[in-house]
N, C-alpha and C positions, 0 to 999 in steps of 0.2 A: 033766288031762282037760278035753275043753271042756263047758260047759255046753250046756245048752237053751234056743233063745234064744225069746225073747217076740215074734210079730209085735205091731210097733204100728204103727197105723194114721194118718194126717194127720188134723189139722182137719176138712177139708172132706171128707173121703172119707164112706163109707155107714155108720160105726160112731157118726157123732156129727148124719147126717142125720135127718129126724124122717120118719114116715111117710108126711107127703103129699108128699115130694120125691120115698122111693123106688119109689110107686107113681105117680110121675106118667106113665110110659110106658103105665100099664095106663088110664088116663083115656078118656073119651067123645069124640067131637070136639064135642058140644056143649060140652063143661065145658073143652075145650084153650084155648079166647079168653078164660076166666074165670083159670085156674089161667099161664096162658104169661105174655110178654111183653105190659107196656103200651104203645102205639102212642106216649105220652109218652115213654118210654126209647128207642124205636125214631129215631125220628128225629133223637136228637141224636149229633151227635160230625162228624168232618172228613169220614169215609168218606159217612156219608148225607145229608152236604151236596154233596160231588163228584157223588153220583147223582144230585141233583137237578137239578146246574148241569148236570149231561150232557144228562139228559131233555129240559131247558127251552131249550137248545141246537139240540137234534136239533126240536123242533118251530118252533122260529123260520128255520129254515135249511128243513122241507118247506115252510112256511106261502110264506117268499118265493120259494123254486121254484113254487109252484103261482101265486102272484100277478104273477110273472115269465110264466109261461106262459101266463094268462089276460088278460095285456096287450099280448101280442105276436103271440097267434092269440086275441082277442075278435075281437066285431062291432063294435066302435068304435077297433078298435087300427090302427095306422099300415100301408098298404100294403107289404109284403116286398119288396126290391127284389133282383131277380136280374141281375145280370152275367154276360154271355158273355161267356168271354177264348178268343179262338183262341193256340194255343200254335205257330203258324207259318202265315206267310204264303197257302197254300194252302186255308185250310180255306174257307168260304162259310158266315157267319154269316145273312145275309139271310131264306135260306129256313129252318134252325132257329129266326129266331129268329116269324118268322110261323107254322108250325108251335105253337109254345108258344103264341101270341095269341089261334089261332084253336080250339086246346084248353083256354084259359079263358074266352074270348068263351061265353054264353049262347047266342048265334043261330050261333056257327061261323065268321063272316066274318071274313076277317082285316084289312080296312078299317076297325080302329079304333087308338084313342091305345095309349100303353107301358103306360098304367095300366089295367086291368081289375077289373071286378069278378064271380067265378065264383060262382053258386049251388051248383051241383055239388059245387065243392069246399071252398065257405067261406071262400073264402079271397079276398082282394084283395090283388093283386102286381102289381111295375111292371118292366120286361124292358128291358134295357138293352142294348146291342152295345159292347163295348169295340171302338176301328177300332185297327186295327194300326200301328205306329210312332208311334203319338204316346205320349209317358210320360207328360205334365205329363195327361190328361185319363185315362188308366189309370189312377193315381196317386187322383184326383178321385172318381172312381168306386166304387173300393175303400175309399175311407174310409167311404163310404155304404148299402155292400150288406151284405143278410143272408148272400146265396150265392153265392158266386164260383163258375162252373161253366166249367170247362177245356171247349178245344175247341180242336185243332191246326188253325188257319190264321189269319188275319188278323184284326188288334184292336190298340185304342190304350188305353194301360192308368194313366197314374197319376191322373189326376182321380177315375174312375169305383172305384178300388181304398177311397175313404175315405168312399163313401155306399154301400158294396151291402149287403147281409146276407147274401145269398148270393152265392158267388164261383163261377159254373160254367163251370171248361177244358175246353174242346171239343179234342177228338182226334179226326184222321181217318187212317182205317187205310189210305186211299190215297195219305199224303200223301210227296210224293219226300223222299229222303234228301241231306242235305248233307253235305259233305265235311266232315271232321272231326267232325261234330256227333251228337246226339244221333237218331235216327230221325224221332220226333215233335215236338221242341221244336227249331226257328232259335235264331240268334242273339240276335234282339230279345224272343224268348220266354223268354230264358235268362236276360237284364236284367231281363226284368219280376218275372220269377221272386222274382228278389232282393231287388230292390226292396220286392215290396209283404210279402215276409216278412220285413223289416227294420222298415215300415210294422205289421205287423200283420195277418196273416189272419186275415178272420169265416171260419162254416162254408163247407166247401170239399166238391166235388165234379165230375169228372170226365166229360164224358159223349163218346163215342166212337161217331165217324159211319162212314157208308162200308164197313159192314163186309160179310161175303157173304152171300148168300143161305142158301149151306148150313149146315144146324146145325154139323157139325163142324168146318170151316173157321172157322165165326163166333165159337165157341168156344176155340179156339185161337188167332184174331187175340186176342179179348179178351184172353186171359190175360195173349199177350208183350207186349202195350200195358200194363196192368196191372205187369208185371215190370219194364217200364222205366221209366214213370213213378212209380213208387211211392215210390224215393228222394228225387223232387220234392214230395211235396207229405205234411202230417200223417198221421199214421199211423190213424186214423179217417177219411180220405178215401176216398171210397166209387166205385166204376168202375161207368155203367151205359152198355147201348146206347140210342141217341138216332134211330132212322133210322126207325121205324113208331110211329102213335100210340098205340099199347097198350104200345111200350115207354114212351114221353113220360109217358101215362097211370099207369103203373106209377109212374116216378118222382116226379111229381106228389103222390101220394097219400103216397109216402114223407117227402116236401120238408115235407108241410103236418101231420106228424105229426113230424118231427124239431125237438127240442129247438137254437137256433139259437144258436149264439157269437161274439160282438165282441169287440174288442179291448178293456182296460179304459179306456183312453183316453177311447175312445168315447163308453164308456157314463156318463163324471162331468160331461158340459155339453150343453147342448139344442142343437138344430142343424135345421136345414129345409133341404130337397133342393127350391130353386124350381122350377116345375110352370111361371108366370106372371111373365113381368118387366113392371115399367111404371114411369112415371116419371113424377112432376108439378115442373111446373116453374113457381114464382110470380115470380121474377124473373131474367131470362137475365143482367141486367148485373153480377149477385152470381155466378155460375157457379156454382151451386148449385143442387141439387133435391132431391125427398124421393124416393125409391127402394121399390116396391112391390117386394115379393117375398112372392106366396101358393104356400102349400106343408104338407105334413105335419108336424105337429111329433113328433120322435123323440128319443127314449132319455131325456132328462129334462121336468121343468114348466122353463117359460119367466117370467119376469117381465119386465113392460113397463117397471120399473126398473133392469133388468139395461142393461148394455154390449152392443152386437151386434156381431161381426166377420164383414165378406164379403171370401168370400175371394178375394188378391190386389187390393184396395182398400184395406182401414182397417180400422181401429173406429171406430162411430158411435153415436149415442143414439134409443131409440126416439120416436117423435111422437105415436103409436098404434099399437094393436093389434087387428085385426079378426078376432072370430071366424067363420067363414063355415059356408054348409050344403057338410054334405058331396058331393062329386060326386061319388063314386063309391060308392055305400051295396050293402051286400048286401041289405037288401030289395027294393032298389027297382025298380020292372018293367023288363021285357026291352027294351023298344023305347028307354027312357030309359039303359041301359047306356054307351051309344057317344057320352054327353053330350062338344058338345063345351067347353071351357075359355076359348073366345075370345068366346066371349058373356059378358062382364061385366057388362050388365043382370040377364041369370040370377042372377046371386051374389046372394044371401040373406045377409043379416050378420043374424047372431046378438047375439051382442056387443061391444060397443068397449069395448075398453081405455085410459083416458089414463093416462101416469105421473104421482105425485105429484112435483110440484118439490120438497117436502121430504124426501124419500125418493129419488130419482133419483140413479141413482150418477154422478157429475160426470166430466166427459172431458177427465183431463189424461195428458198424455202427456210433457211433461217439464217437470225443477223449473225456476220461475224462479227464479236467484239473486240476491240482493243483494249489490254491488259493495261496499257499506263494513260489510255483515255481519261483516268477520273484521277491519275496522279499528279504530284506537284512540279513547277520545274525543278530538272536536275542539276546539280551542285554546282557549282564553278570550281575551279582549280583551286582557286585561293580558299576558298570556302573548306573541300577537304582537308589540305594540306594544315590548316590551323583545326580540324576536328583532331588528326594525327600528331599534332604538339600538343593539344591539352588530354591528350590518352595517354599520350606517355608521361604528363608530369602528373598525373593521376596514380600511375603506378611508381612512382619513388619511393624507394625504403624505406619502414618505418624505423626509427632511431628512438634511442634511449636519452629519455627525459627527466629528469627532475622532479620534485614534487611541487606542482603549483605553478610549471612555467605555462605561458601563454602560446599560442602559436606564432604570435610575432616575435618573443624572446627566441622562440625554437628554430624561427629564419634566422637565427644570427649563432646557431651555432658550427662549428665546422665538420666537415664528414669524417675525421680523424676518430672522434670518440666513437662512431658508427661503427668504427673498423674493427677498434680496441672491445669493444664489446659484445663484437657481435660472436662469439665462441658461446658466451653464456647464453644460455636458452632461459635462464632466469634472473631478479635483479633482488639487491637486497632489500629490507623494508623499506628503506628512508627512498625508493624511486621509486616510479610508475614506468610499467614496461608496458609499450605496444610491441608486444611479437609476434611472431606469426600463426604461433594458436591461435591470439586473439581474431589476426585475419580470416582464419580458415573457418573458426567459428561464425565470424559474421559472414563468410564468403558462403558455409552453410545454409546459414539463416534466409538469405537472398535465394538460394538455389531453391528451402524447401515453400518461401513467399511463390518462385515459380513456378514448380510444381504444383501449389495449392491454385493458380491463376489458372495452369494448363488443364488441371483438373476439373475445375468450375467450365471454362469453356467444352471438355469434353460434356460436362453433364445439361451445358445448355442443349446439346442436340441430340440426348438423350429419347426424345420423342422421335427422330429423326433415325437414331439406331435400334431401336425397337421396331420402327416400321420397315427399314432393311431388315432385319432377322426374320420378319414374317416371310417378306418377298424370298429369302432364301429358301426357307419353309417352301415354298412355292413350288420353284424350281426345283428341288431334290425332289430323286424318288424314295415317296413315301410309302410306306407299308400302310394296307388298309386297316389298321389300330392305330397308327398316327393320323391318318386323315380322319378317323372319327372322333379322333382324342382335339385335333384343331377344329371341327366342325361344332365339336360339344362346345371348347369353348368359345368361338362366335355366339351358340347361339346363349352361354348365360351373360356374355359383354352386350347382348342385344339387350337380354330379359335384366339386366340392370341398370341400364342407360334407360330403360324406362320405366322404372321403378325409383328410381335416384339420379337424374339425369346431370352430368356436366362433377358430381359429386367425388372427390378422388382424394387420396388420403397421404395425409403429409410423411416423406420417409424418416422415419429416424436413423440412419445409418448416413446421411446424406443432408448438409442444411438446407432449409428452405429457400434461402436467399442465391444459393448456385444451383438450386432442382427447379428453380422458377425465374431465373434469372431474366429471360426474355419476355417476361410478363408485368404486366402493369394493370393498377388503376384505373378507374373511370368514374368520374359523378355522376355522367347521365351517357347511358348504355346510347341515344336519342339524341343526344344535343353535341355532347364532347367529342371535341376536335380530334383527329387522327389524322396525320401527312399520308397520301396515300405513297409518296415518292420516300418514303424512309425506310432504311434496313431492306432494301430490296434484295432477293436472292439472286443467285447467278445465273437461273435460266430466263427471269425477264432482258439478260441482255441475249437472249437468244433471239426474242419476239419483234413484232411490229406493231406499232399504236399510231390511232387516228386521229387528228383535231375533231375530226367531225365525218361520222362515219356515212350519213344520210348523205353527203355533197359527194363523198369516192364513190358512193355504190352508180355506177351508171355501166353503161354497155359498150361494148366499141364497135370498130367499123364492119361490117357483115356482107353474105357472095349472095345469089341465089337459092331459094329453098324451094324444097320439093324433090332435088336433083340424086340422081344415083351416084356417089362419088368414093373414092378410094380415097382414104384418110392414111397418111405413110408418118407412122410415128417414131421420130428419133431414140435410140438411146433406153432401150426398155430392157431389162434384164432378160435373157435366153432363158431361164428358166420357167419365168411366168409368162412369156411368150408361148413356151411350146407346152403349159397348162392349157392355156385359152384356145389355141390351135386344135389339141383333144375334146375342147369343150362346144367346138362349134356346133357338132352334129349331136349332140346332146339338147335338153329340155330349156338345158340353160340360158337366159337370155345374156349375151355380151354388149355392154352398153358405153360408147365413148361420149362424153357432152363437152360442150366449148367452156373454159372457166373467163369468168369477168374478172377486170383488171384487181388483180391484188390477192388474187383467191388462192394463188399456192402458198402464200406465206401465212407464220406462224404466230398466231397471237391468242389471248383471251379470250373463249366463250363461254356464253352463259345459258344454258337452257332451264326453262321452264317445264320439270319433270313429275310424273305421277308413278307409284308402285304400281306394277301391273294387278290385277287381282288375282289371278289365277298361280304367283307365281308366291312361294310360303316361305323359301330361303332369304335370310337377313340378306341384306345389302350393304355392305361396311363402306367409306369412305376411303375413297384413294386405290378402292379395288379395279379389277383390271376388268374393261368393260370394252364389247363393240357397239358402238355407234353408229347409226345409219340413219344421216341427215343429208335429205333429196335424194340426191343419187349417190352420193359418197356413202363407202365404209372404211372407218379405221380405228385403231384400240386408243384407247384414253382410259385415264385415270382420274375419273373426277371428287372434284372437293363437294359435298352436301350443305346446304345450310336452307335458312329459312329468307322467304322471299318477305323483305320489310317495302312496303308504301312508303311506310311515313320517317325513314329515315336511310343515310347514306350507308351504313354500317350493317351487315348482315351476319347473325351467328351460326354458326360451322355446326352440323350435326353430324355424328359420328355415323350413324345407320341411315338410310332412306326409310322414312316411317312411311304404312301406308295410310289410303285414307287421304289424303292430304298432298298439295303440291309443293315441293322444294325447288331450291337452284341447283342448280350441278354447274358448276364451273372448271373447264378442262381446259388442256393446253391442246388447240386443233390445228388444223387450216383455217383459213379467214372464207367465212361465208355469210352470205349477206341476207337478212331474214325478208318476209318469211320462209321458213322452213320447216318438215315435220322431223319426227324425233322416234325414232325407236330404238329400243336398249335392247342389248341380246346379253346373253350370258351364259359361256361355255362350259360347263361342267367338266368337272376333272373324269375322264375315264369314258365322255360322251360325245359324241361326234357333231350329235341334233342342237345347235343353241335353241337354249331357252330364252323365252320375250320377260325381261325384267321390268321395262319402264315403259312408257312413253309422254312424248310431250314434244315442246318445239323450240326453236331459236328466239330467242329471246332479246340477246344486243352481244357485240362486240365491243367488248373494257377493258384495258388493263387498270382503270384505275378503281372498279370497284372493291371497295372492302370486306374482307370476311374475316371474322374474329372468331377463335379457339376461346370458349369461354367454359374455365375449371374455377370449384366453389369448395376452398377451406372450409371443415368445419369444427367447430369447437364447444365444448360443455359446461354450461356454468359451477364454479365451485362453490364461493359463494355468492349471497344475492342480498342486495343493502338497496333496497326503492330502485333507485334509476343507478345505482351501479353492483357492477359483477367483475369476478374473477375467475376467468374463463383458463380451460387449461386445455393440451390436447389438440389445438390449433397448431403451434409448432413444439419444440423441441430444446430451444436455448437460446436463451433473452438477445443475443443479436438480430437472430431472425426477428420477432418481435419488433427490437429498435427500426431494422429496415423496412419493415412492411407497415409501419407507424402512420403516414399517410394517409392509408386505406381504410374507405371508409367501410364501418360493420353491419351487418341487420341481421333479425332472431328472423325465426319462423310464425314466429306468434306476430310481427308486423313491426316490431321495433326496431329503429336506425339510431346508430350510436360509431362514437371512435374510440380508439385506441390511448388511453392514457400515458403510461409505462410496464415496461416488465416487473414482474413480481415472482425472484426465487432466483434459480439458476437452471430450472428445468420448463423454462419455456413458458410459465404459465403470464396470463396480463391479466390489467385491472382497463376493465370498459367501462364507458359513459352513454346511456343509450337517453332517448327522447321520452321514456315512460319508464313504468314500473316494470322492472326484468323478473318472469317466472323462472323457477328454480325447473321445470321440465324443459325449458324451451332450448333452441338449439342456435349457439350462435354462429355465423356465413359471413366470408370474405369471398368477394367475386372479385377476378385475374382474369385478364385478356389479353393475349398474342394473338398477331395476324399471319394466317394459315393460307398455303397457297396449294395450288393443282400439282399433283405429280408428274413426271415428264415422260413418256412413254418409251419403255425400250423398244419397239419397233412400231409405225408407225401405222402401216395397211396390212389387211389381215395377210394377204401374199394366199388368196384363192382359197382361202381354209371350207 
């Protein structure tokens, strides 16, 4: 029978708590802070340290949104600058864009500058027209603006794409339809499209003209404008109409209360959108001048010890720094509004800036090297002096010998019979003459080992003078039947390289062992080792290399922002000074930004690039390309290869395929990612670059690898199971002995070596891992490491 069993209770439970535990439920709340938790116990442990980092988090991230927003719509914050893109040729920018001037204009007139300052709205904004078909100045534009605002008809888009803040496409509901195309957006609108979203869109918006009068109609234009553009452009882009000023008005009110987005790029180096170019010039026989550019300073503080870059000229150093009265202030009266900028008595300086020479970050742009940096020490006296007594006992007469004497007998004979015999230029049988046929002969034979040495190194760079002869090709003027006779063959070196890629055929006139001489072997394309410091050419000792690129990239010390200041730049060539001077009152936007510590000098980069699609011409490797990464443009020549994950070693392609993203590796200025990436490419006989690439920055190396990989190939003769005698490969059993190493594999899958040569015409006998078919084809693979070409001039110089 079972027992009765005893409940017993825990430790902790209410039979062994004491009374003011188990009345602590029935307690006062004044007595709950005395008898509860102490705020000492409270805050310690992992969990109420995470709350805290969270809290302390969450108020540093409102603090800098609200100081982001009270620097970007203050009264002392830099003018907004809005961009009109028309999205097709049709549209009429002119009269939108004086509409907007004359609804921030104070007095209503629309006879004044781009720049305004509205009372009404608080705001000061600068109105830009992108002109249609030009890229390089869309381009410009959009690195600078707060608002891109669409607008279907005519605009020139890449300048104006890298100062807006605002990007506004204009769309017109009446605008004709092109064939094939999209309703609202041409051709050239469908490039820019691309472009400047490759570039980076700031805040984006829509504004659509032309629509009806009636509500219902007007209303349902919007929408289908709406439904078709809306794939084009971020999914926060906003559609309004633009055709009356209460709609303008509307929008306005919305622009100057929207929170505004650039690209991050943008926002990590100072930059000024010049308003004023000028230019002093103290001595014309130097060709040189200082370079005035006043303008607003945006997105960071500037230092007068910083590097300045304008763009499509250089980098230069500052001379001074002018801070000026503002022209265009929200308080300041009506009639003063419409100041104009070309009265430079008017300008007010506030403060100058001079940079410290001990602080001034210095302008170098490439290393010098020293020539006997990597030599040995030089000789000692003594050291020569005995190289010049064993040259001359080197060259002592040869004498007439005996048959069978020794060289030590021959020390012991006297120079008397030298003398006596030396009339005869021959000896009788019973003696052996060294004379000086003999010498001249062997003197021969050394001279033509020379020549055959100096030969071999000409042919190692064979690749090297081939790719000069094109470059000359270049430079001459060509007659338009040689440019299509080089254009044709581009494009069958394209249509082969991808048909037979890397595939190249061994010269007979020429051995294989000095036509490949800087090439080698590999077991695993993936694993096997390559010094990346070996065989280096002469223009790495031009460059600059980082331990570690992540720990340089930082900012230096910065002035005020927002401010209207004259920027006075040293030392700028008079020529492209007095381009840019021409250029002010033009579309053009002129752009100067602060460079971060490092960023003039000259090293390895590496971008991450895509074929454009639109664009059908091959792309060759080493061809002369501009580049326009951030704000900078300049030519380069870059090297193609494919981008490997899974290994340190990347192979070289000779064309940019498309479809697919490669590396391009060029010899630049040092700039620190991220960055975007667009490729232009100038036609011979054509003024308009075309957009070849795009893509972005990727890292700063010199020490990444890129490998030239070419593949022998060879035919079996015969075929015995697992071996063959492969012919065709080269040309005469040395080559063969040298390339013995290397390892071989068919197309059919089988990996095999090199035996021995077999004949005197180059044929070998291989060993492969299977049964060798009598169709199959047998492949040696050879790799050299391929570097960027160095660019004959460096910034396009305003092209």
């Amino acid at each position: 029978m079972g027992r009765s069993r005893v409940q017993v209770n825990k430790a902790h439970k209410t039979r062994f708590s004491s009374k003011s535990s188990r009345n602590l439920h029935r307690t006062s709340l004044q007595d709950s802070n005395r008898i509860g938790k102490s705020d000492n116990n409270y805050v310690k442990g992992a969990k109420a340290a995470r709350v805290q980092r969270g809290k302390m988090l969450r108020e540093q991230k409102r603090a800098a949104v609200l100081k982001e927003k009270r620097a970007s719509g203050g009264l002392h914050s830099a003018p907004r600058v809005i961009v009109l893109f028309p999205l097709s040729a049709s549209v009429e920018l002119n009269s939108l864009g004086e509409d907007v001037l004359k609804l921030l204009s104070s007095d209503g007139s629309g006879n004044c500058s781009s720049t305004v300052a509205s009372s009404e709205y608080k705001l000061r904004a600068t109105v830009l027209k992108a002109p249609h078909g030009d890229l390089l100045t869309c381009m410009e534009m959009a690195k600078a603006c707060e608002l891109l605002s669409a607008f279907v008809g005519s605009f020139r888009e890449e300048s104006l794409s890298q100062v807006a803040d605002l990007m506004a496409f204009v769309a017109s509901a009446s605008a004709p339809l092109e064939e094939n195309s999209s309703n609202f957006i041409d051709s050239f609108g469908s490039q820019c499209l691309s472009v400047l979203r490759s570039i980076g869109l700031p805040s984006t918006t829509v504004l659509i003209r032309d629509l009806p009068s009636d509500v219902k109609k007007k209303n349902e234009m919007k929408k289908m404008c709406a439904s078709q553009l809306a794939s084009e452009f971020p999914e926060d882009c906003k559609f309004y109409p633009a055709d009356t000023r209460d709609e303008l008005h509307k929008f306005m009110w919305l622009f100057k209360a929207q929170r505004l987005t650039v690209p991050h790029w943008r926002s990590q180096r100072p930059y000024v959108v010049a308003q004023k170019v000028g230019m002093l010039v103290d001595d014309e026989s130097s060709g040189k001048c200082t370079l005035l550019l006043s303008g607003y300073l945006r997105a960071r503080k500037l230092s007068v010890n910083q590097l300045v870059h304008v763009s499509g000229v250089g980098d230069f150093q500052f001379s001074k720094i002018e801070v000026l009265k503002d022209p265009f202030p929200l308080n300041e009266r009506k009639n003063q509004n419409s100041m104009e900028l070309d009265d430079s008595h008017d300008e007010e300086v506030l403060k100058s800036l001079v940079p410290d020479p001990m602080k001034q970050e210095p302008l170098v742009v490439e290393n010098t090297p020293d020539p006997l940096a990597g030599e040995q020490t030089w000789p000692t006296e003594e050291e020569m002096a005995e190289a010049d007594k064993t040259q001359k006992q080197g060259n002592v007469k040869k004498k007439t010998l005996p048959r069978g004497t020794s060289e030590y007998q021959a020390a012991w004979i006297v120079d008397e019979t030298d003398e006596e015999d030396s009339d005869n230029g021959d000896s009788d049988d019973n003696g052996m003459v060294l004379d000086r046929g003999d010498d001249s002969n062997q003197k021969g034979r050394y001279d033509q080992e020379f020549e055959d040495d100096e030969k071999s190194l000409n042919l190692r760079d064979i690749d090297t003078e081939t790719q000069n002869e094109s470059e000359m090709m270049d430079d001459e003027d060509l007659t338009e039947e040689q440019i299509k006779d080089e254009i044709k063959k581009i494009k069958e070196a394209y249509a082969e390289d991808e048909e037979f890629p890397d595939e190249i055929e061994t010269p007979i006139d020429v051995p294989a062992r000095r036509r490949f001489a800087k090439y080698r072997g590999l077991k695993s394309f993936r694993t096997s080792s390559w010094d990346p410091n070996e065989s280096l050419p002469q223009d790495y000792a031009r460059i600059f290399a980082f331990d570690n690129v992540a720990r340089t990239q930082k900012l230096m010390i910065v002035y005020q922002l927002g401010s209207y200041v004259r920027l006075h730049i040293k030392e700028v060539p008079l020529g492209a000074a007095s381009k840019l001077s021409s250029l002010v009152n033009t579309l053009k936007p002129i752009i100067g930004f602060g460079l971060l510590q490092h960023e003039s000098k000259m090293s390895v980069l590496h971008f991450s690039v895509k074929k454009y699609d639109g664009y059908e011409a091959p792309i060759k490797t080493k061809e002369e390309l501009m580049f326009h990464v951030g704000f900078r443009q300049f030519i380069a020549r870059p090297v193609f290869s494919t981008d490997n994950f899974s290994s340190d070693k990347h192979k070289m392609e000779r064309f940019l395929h498309p479809g697919r993203f490669s590396l391009a590796s060029i010899y630049g200025p040092i700039s620190f990612p991220p960055l975007p990436l667009v490729v232009l490419k100038i036609s011979e006989g054509s003024n308009t670059p075309a957009v070849a690439a795009l893509g972005s920055l990727k890292s700063v190396d010199t020490n990444k690898i890129i490998l030239k990989k070419i593949i022998l190939t060879g035919y079996p003769q015969r075929v015995s199971k697992m071996k063959a005698s492969v012919r065709y490969m080269f040309h005469n059993p040395e080559d063969v002995k040298w390339f013995k190493p290397v390892e071989v594999w068919s197309k059919c899958g089988r990996r095999g070596r090199v035996k021995e040569p077999v004949g005197t015409h180059g044929a070998m006998k291989c060993i492969f891992n299977g049964v060798v078919q009598q169709h199959d084809i047998v492949c040696m693979n050879l790799y050299k490491r391929a570097y960027p070409k160095w660019p004959e001039r460096l910034y396009p110089q305003l092209l």
